[in-house]
SERO-4910 file (N, C-alpha, C, O; in steps of 0.05 Angstrom, whole numbers):
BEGIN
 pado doro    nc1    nc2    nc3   cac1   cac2   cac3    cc1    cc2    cc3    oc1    oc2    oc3
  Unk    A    -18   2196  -4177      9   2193  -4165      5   2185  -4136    -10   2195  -4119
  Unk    A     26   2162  -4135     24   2154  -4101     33   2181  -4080     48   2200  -4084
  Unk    A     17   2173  -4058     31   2197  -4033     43   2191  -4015     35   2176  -3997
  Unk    A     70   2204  -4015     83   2192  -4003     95   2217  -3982     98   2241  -3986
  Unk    A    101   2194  -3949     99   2205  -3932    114   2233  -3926    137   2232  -3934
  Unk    A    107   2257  -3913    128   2273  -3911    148   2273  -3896    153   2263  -3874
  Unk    A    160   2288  -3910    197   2282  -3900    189   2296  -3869    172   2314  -3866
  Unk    A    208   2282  -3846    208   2294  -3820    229   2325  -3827    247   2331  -3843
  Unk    A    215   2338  -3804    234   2374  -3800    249   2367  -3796    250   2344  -3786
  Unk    A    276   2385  -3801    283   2390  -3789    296   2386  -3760    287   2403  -3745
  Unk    A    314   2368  -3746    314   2363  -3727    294   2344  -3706    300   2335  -3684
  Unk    A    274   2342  -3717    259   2318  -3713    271   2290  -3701    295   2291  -3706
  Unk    A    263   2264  -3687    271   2242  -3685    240   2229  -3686    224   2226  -3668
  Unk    A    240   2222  -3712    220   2200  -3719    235   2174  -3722    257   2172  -3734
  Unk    A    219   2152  -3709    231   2128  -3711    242   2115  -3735    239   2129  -3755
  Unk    A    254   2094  -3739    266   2085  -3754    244   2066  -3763    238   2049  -3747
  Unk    A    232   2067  -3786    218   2054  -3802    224   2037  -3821    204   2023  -3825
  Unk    A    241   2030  -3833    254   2020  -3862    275   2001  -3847    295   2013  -3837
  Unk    A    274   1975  -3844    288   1953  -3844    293   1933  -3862    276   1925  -3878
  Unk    A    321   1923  -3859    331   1908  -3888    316   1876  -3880    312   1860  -3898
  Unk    A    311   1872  -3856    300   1847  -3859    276   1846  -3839    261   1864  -3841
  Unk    A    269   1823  -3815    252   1833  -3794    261   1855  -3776    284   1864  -3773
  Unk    A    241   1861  -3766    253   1883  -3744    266   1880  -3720    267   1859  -3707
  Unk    A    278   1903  -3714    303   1890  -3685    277   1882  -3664    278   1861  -3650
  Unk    A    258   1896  -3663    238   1876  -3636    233   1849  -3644    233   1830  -3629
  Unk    A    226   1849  -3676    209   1813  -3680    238   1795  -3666    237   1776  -3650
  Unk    A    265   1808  -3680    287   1788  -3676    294   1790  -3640    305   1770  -3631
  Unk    A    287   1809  -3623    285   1796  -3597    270   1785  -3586    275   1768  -3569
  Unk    A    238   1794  -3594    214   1782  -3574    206   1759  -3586    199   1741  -3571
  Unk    A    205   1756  -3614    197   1734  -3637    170   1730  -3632    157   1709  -3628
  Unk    A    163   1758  -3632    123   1761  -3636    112   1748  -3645     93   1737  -3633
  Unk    A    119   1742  -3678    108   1731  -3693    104   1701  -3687     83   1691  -3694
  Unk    A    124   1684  -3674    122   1657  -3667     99   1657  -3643     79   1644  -3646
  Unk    A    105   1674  -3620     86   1673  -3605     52   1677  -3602     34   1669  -3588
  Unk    A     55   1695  -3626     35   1706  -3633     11   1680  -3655    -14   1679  -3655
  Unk    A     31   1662  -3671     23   1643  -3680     25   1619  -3670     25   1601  -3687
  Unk    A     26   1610  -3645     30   1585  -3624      1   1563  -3616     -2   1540  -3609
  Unk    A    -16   1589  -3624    -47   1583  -3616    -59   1562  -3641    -73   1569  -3661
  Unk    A    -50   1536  -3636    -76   1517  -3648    -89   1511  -3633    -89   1499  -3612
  Unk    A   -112   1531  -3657   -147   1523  -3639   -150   1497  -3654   -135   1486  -3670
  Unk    A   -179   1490  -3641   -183   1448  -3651   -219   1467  -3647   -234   1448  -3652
  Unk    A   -224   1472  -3646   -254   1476  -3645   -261   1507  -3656   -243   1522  -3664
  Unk    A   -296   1514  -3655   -301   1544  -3657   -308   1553  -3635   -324   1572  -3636
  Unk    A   -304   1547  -3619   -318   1567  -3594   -303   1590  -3589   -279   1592  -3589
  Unk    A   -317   1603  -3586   -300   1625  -3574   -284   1638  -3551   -273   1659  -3548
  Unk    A   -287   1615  -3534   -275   1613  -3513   -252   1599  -3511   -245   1595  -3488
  Unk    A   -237   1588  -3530   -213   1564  -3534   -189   1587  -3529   -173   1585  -3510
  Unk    A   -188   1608  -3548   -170   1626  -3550   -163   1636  -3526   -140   1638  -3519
  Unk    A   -183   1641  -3511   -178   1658  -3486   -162   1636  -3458   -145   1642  -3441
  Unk    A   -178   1609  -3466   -163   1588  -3446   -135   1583  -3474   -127   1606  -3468
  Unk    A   -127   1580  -3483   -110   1573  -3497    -84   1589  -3486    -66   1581  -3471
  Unk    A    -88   1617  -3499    -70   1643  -3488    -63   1646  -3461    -42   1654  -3451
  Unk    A    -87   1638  -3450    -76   1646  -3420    -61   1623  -3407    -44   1629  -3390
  Unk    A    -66   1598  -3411    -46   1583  -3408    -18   1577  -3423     -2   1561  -3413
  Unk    A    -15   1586  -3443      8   1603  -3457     23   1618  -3439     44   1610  -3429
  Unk    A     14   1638  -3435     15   1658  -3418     26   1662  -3387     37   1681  -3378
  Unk    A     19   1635  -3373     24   1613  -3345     44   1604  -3357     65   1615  -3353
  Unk    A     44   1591  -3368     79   1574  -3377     94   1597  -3382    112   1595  -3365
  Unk    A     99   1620  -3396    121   1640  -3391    121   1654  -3364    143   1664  -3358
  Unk    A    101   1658  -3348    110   1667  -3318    115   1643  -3305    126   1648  -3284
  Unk    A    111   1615  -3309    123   1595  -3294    161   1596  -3309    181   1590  -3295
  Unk    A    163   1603  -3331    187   1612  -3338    211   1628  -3313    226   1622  -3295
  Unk    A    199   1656  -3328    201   1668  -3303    217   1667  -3274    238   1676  -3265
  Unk    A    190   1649  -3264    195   1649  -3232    215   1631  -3225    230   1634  -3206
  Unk    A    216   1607  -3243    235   1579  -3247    267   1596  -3242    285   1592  -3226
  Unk    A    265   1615  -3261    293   1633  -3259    292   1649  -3244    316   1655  -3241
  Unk    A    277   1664  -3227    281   1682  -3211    299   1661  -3182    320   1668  -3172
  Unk    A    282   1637  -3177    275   1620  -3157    302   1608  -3160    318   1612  -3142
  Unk    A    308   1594  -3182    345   1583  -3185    366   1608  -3171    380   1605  -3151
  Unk    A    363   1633  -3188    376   1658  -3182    384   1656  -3148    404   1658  -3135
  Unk    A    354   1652  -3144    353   1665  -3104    377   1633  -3090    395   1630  -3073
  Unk    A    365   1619  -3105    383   1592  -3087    416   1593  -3089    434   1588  -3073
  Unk    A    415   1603  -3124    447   1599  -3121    466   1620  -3112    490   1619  -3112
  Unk    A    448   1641  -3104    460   1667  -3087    457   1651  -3061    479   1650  -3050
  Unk    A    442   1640  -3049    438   1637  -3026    457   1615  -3025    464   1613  -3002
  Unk    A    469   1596  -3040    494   1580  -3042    517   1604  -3032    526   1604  -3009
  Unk    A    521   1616  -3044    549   1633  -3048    552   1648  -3020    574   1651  -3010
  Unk    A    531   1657  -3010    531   1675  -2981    524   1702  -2994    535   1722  -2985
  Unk    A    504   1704  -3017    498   1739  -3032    469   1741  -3023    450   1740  -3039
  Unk    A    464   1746  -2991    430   1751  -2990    427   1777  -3002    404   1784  -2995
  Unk    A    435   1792  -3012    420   1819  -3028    423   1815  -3049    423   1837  -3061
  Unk    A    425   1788  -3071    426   1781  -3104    402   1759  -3099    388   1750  -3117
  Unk    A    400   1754  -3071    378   1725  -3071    352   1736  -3052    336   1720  -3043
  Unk    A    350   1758  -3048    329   1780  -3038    328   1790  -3061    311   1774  -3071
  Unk    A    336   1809  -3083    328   1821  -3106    314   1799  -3117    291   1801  -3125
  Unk    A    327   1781  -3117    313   1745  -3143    276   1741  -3125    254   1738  -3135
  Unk    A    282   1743  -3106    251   1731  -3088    235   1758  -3097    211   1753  -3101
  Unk    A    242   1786  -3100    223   1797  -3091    212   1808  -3124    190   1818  -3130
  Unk    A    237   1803  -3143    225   1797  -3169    199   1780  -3180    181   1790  -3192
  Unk    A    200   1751  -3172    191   1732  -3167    159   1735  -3152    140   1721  -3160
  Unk    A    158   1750  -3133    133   1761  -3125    126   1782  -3147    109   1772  -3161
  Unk    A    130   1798  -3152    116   1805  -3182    110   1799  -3198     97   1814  -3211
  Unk    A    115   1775  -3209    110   1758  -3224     93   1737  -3218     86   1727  -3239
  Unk    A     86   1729  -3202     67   1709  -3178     49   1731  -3182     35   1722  -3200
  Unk    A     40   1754  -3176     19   1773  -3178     22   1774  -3209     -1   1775  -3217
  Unk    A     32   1774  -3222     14   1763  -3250      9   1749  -3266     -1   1749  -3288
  Unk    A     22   1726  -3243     16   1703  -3263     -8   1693  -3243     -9   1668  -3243
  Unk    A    -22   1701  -3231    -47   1701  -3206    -68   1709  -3217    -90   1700  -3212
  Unk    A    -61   1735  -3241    -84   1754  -3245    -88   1736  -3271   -112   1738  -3278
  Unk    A    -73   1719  -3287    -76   1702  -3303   -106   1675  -3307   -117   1664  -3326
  Unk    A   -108   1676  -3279   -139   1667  -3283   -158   1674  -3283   -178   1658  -3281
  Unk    A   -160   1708  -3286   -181   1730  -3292   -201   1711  -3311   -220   1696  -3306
  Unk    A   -188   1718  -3333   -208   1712  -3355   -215   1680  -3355   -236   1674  -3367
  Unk    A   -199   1659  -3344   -207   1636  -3342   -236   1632  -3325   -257   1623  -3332
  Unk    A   -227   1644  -3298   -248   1641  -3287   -282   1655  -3288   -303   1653  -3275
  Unk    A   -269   1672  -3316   -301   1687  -3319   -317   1668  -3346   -340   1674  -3353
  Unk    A   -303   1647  -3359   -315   1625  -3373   -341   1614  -3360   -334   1603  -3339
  Unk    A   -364   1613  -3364   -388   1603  -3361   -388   1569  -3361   -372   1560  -3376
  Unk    A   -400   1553  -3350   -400   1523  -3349   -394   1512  -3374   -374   1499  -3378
  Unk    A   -417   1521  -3396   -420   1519  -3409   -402   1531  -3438   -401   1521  -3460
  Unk    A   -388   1556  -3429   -368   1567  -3451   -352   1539  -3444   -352   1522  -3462
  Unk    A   -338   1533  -3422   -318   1515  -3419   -319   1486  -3434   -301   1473  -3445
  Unk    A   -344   1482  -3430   -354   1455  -3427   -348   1447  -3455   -334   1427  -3461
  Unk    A   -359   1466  -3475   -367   1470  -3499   -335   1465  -3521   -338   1464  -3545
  Unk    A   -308   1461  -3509   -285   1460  -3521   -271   1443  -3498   -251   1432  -3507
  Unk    A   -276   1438  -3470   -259   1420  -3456   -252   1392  -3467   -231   1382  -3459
  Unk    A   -271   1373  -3487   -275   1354  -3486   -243   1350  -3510   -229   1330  -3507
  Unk    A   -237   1373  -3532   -216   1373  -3529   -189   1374  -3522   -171   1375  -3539
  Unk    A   -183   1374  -3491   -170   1372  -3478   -157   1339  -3488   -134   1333  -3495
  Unk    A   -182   1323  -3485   -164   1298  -3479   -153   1290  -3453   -164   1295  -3431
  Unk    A   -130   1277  -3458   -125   1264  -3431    -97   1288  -3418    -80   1285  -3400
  Unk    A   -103   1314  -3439    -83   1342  -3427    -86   1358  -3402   -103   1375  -3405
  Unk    A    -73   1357  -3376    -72   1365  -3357    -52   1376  -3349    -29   1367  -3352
  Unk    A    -63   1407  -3333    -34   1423  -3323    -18   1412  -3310      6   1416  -3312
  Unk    A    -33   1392  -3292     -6   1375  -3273     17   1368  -3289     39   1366  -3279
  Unk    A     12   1364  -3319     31   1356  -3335     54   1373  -3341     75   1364  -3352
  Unk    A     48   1405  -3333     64   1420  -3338     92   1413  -3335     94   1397  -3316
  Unk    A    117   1418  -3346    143   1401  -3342    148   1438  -3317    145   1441  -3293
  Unk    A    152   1452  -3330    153   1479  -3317    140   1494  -3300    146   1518  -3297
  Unk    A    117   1479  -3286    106   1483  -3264    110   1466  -3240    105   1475  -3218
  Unk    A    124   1430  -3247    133   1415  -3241    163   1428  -3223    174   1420  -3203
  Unk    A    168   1450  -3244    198   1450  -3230    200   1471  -3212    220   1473  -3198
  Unk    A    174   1491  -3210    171   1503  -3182    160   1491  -3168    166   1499  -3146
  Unk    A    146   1475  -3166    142   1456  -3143    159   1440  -3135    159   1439  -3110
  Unk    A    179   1420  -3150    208   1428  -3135    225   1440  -3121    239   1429  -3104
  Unk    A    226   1470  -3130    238   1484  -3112    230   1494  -3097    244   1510  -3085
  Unk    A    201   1491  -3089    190   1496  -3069    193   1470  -3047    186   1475  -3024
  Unk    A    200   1450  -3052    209   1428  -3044    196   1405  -3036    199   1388  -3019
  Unk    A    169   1414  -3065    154   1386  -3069    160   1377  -3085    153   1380  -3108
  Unk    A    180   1360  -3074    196   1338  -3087    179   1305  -3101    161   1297  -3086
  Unk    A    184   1294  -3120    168   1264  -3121    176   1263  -3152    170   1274  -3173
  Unk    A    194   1241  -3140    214   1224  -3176    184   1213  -3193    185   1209  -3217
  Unk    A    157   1210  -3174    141   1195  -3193    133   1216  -3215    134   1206  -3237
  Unk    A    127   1240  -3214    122   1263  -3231    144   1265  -3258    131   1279  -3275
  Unk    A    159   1261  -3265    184   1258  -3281    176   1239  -3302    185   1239  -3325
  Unk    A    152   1219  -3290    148   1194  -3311    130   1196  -3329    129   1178  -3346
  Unk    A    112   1217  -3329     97   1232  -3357    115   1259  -3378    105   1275  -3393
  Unk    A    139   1256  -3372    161   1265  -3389    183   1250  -3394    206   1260  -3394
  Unk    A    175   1220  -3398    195   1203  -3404    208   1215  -3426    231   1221  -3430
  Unk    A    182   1217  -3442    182   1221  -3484    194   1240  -3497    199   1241  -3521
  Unk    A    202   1265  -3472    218   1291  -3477    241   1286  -3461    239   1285  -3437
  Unk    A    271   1282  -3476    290   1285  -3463    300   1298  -3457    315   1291  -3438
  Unk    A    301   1322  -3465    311   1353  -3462    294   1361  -3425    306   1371  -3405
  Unk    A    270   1355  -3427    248   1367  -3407    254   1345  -3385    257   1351  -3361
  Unk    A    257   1316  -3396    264   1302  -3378    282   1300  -3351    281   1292  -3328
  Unk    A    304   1315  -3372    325   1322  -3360    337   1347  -3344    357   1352  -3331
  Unk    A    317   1356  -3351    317   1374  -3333    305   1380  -3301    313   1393  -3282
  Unk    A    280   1362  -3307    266   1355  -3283    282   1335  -3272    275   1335  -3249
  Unk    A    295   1321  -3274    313   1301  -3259    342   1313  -3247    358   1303  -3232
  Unk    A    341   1344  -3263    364   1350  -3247    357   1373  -3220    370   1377  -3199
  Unk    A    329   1387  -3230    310   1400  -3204    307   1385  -3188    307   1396  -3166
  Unk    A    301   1353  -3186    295   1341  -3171    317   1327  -3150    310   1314  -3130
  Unk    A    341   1331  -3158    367   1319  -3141    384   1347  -3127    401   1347  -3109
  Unk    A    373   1370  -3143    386   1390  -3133    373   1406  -3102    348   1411  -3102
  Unk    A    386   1412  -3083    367   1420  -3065    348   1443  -3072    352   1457  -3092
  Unk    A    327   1447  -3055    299   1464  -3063    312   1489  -3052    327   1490  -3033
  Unk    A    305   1509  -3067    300   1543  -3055    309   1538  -3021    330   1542  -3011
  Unk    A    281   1528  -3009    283   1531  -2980    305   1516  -2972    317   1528  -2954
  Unk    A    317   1493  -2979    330   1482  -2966    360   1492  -2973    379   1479  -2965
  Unk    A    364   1515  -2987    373   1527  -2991    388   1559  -2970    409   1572  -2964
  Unk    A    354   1558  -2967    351   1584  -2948    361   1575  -2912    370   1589  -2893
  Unk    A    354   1538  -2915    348   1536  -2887    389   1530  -2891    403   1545  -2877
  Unk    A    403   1512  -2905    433   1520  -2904    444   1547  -2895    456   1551  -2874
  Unk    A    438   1567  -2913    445   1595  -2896    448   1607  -2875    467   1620  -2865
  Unk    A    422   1598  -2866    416   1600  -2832    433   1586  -2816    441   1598  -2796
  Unk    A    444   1561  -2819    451   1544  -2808    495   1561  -2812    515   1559  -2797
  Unk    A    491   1572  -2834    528   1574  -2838    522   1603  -2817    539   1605  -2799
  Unk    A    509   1616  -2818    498   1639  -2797    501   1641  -2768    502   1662  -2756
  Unk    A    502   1615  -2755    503   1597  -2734    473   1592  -2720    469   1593  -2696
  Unk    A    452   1586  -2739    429   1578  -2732    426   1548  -2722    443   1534  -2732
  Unk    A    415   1541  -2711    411   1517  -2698    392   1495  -2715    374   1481  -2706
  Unk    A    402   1497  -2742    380   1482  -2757    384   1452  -2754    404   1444  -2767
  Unk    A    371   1432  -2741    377   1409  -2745    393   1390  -2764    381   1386  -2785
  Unk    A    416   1377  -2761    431   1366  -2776    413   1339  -2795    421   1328  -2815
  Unk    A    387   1334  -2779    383   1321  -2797    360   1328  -2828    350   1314  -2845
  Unk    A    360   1354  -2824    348   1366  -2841    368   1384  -2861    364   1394  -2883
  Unk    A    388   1385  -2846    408   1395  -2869    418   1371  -2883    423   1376  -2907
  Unk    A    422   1346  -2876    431   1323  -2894    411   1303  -2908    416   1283  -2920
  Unk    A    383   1316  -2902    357   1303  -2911    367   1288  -2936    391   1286  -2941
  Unk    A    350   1278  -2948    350   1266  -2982    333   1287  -2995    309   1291  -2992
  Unk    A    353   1301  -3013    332   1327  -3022    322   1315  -3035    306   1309  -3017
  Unk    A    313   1300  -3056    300   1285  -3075    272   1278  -3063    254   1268  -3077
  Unk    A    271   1283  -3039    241   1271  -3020    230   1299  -3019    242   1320  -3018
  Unk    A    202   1294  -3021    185   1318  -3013    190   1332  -2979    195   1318  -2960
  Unk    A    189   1353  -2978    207   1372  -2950    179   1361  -2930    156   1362  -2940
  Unk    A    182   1353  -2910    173   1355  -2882    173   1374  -2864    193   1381  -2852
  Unk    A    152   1382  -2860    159   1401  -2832    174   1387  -2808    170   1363  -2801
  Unk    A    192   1406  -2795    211   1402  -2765    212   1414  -2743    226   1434  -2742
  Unk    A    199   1407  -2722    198   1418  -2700    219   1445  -2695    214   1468  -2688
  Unk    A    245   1430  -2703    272   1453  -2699    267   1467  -2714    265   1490  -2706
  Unk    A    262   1462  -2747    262   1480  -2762    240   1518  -2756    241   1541  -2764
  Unk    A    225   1505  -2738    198   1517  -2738    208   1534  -2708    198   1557  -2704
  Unk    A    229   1521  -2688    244   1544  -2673    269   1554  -2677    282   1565  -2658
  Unk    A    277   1552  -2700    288   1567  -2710    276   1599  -2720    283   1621  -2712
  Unk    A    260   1591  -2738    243   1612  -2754    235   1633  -2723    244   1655  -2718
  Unk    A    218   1616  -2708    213   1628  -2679    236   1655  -2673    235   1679  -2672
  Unk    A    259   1632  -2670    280   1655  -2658    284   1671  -2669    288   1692  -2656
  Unk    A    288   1674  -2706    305   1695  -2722    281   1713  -2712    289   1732  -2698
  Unk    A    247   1711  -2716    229   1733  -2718    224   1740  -2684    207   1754  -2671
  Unk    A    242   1726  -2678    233   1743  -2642    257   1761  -2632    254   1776  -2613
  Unk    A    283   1759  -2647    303   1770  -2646    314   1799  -2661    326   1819  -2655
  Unk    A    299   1786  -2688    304   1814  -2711    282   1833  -2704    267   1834  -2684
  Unk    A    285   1853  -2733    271   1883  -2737    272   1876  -2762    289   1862  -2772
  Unk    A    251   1887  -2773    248   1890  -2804    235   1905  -2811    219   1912  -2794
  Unk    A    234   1919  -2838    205   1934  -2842    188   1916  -2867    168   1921  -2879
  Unk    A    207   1893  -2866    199   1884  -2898    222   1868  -2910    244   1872  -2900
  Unk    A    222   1847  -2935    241   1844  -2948    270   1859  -2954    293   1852  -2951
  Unk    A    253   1887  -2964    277   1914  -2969    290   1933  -2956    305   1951  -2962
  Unk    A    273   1918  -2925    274   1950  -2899    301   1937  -2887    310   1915  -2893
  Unk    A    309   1952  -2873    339   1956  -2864    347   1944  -2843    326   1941  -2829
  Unk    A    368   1933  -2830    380   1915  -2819    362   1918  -2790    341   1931  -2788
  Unk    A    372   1903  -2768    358   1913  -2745    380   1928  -2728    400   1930  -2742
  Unk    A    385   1938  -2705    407   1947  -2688    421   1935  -2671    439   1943  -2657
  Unk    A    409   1910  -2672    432   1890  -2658    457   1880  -2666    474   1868  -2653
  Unk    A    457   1890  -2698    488   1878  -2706    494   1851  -2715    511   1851  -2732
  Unk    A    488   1833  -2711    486   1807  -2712    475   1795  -2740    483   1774  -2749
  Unk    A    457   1810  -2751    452   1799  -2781    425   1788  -2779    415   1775  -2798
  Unk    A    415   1791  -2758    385   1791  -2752    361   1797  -2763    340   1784  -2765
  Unk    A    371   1824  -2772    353   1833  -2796    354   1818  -2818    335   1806  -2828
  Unk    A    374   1818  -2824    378   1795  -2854    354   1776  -2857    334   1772  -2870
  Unk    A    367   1767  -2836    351   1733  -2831    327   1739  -2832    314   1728  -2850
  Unk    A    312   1758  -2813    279   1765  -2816    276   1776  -2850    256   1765  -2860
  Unk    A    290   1795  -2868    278   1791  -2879    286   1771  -2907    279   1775  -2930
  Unk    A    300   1752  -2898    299   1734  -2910    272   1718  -2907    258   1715  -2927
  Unk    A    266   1709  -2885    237   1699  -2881    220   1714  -2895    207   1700  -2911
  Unk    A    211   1746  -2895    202   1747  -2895    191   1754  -2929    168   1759  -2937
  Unk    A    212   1753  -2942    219   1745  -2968    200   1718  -2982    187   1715  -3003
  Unk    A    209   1698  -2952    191   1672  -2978    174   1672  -2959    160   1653  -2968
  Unk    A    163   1679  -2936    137   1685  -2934    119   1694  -2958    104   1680  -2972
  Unk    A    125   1719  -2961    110   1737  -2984    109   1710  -3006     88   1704  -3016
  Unk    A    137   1694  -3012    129   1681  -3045    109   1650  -3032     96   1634  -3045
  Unk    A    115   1652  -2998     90   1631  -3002     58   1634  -3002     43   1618  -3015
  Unk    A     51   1652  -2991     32   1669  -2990     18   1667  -3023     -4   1657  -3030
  Unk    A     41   1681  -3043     23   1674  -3068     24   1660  -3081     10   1660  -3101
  Unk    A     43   1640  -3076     35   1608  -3082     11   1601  -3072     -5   1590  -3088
  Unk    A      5   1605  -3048    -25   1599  -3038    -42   1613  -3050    -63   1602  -3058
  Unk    A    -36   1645  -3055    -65   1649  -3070    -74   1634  -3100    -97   1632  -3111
  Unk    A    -45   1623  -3110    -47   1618  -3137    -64   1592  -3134    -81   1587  -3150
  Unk    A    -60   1577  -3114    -74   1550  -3111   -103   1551  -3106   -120   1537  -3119
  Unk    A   -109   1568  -3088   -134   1580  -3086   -148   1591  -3107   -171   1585  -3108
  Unk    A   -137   1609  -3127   -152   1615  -3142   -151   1592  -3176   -166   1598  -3195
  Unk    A   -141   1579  -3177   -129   1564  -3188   -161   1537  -3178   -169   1521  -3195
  Unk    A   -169   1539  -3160   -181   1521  -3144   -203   1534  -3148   -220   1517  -3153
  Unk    A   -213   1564  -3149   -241   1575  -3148   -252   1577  -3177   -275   1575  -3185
  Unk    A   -220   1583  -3196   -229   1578  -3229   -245   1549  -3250   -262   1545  -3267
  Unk    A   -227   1535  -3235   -242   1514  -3233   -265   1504  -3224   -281   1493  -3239
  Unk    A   -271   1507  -3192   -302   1504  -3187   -315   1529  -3206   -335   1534  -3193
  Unk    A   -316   1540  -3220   -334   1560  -3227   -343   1546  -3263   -365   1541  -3275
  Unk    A   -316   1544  -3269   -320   1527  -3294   -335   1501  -3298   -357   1498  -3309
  Unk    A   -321   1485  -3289   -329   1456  -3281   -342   1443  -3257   -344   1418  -3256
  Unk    A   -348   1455  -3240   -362   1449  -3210   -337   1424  -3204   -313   1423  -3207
  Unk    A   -363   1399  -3191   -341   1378  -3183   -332   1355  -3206   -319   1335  -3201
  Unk    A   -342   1363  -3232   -323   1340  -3235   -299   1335  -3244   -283   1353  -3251
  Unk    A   -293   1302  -3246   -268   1302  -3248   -259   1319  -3273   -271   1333  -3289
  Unk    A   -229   1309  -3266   -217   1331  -3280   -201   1322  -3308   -200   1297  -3311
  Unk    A   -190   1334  -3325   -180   1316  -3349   -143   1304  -3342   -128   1309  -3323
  Unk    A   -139   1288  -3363   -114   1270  -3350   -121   1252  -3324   -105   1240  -3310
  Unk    A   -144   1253  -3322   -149   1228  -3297   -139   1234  -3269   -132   1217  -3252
  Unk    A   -141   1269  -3263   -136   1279  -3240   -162   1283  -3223   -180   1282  -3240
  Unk    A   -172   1287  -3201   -197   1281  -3189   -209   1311  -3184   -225   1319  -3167
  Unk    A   -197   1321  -3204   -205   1354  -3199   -205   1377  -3177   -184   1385  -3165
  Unk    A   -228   1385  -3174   -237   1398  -3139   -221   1391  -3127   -201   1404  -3122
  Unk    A   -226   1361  -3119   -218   1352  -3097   -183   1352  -3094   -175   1362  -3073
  Unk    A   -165   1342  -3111   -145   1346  -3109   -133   1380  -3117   -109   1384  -3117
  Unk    A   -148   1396  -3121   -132   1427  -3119   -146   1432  -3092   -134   1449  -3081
  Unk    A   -169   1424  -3076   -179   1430  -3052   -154   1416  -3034   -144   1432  -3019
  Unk    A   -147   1397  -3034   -123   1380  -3015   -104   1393  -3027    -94   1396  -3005
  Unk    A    -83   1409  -3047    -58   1420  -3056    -67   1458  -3039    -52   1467  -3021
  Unk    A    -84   1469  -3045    -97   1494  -3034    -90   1491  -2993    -78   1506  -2977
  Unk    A    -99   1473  -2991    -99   1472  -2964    -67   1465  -2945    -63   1466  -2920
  Unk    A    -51   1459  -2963    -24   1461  -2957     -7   1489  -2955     -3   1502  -2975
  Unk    A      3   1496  -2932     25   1507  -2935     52   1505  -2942     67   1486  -2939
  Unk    A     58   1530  -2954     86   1527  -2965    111   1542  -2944    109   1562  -2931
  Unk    A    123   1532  -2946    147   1532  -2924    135   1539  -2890    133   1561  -2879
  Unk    A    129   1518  -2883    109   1507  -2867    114   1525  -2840    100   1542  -2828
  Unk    A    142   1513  -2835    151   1522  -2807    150   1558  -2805    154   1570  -2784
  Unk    A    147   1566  -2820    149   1604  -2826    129   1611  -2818    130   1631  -2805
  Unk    A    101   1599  -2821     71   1607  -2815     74   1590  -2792     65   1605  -2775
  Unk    A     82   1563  -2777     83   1559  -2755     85   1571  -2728     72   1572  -2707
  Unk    A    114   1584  -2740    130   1604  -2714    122   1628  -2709    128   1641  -2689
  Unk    A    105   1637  -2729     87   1660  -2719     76   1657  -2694     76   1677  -2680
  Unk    A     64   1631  -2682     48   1637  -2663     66   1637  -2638     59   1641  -2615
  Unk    A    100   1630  -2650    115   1637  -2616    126   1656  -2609    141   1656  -2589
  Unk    A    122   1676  -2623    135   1714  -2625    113   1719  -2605    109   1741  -2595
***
């Protein structure tokens, strides 16, 4: 005779076991699709681990894409405490989508080497959804759009990140309805162009952080009244998310030299060398500028 499980006591709350169809988690998380996403093309044993984890980068580039819309279109409306909650979400997520090249970068030359060649001509630059935080970070360039001709859905969407203004230029409007002195010709820029640093822009930043108090993103106004605090820790908000955009480039840059040293890279990108020139850029330029006039 089969054995079958015993009945819970009495007052007990044992979970609910017995479903008429999938379970209420598969029908929200849809494990099972995710969980089956992985076509390997080789046996190494190292495919899975680069496979997953770049799996894995495309849902925190998810993510941050929404946190980052969130912060702009609060920062449209005049809601800096719905577009401060969005940034500082967004940095938690940047810290794990950072720690995401753990296991990449502990691949051996040779584990890598051993399954890259099926890559093909597949490169992350290709990402459509990493494309669109670099957008709103306000590296802008219509030429990026033209290796997603073939997806219209993706296409179109990057063509509408790309006409819409970036995060910062977002942030730098605010300042300006605030009665900041942001140059008019940087508020009427062509957002569609990659962002430039601006002398004004960069004394601006100067003034909010020589004027305010902060303790932080979350720390409390300053005592002058004026909204000073805000503004600092608005800065100091996408400071923090540029910061790990930089580390992401950096490490993003060290996983690679460890894997592949210098050479080029697949999709006909020049490897090293071009994440060594993307690494060495700052993000929202004028913010790390004006530090040095406090």
């Amino acid at each position: 005779m089969s054995q079958l499980p015993d009945a819970p006591e009495a007052g007990s709350q044992e979970p609910n076991l017995d479903f008429e169809g999938t379970t209420p988690y598969e029908d929200y998380v849809h494990a099972d699709v995710l969980t089956h996403l992985q076509d390997l093309r080789s046996d190494e044993p190292g495919e899975l681990a680069f496979l997953v984890t770049t799996q894995v980068m495309e849902l925190w580039f998810t993510a941050i894409v929404h946190e980052w819309d969130t912060a702009a279109e609060a920062l449209r409306q005049d809601e800096l405490p719905r577009a401060l909650a969005a940034l500082r979400r967004s940095c938690y997520e940047l810290v794990a989508l950072n720690a995401s090249w753990e296991p990449l970068a502990r691949l051996t030359p040779a584990e890598f080497n051993a399954f890259r060649a099926i890559l093909g001509e597949g490169s992350g630059f290709q990402s459509a959804m990493y494309r669109r935080m670099e957008f709103l970070l306000g590296e802008k360039s219509a030429a990026m759009l033209v290796p997603h001709r073939g997806s219209p859905r993706v296409y179109a969407e990057l063509e509408k990140a790309l006409q819409e203004p970036s995060l910062y230029d977002e942030a730098l409007r605010y300042l300006a309805r605030r009665g900041e002195p942001v140059p008019r010709a940087v508020l009427e820029r062509d957002v569609t162009e990659r962002y430039v640093s601006d002398p004004g822009v960069e004394e601006v930043w100067a003034r909010v952080y020589a004027s305010g108090t902060s303790t932080g993103p979350e720390g409390p106004a300053d005592a002058v009244g004026d909204g000073g605090g805000e503004r600092l820790r608005l800065g100091e908000a996408l400071t923090e998310v540029a910061e790990l955009v930089w580390r992401w480039r950096n490490d993003h840059l060290v996983a690679t030299r460890r894997a592949m040293g210098a050479k080029r890279g697949t999709g006909g990108s020049p490897g090293v060398a071009w994440l060594e020139k993307r690494a060495a850029k700052n993000v929202f330029p004028e913010l790390w500028a004006a530090r040095s006039h406090v």
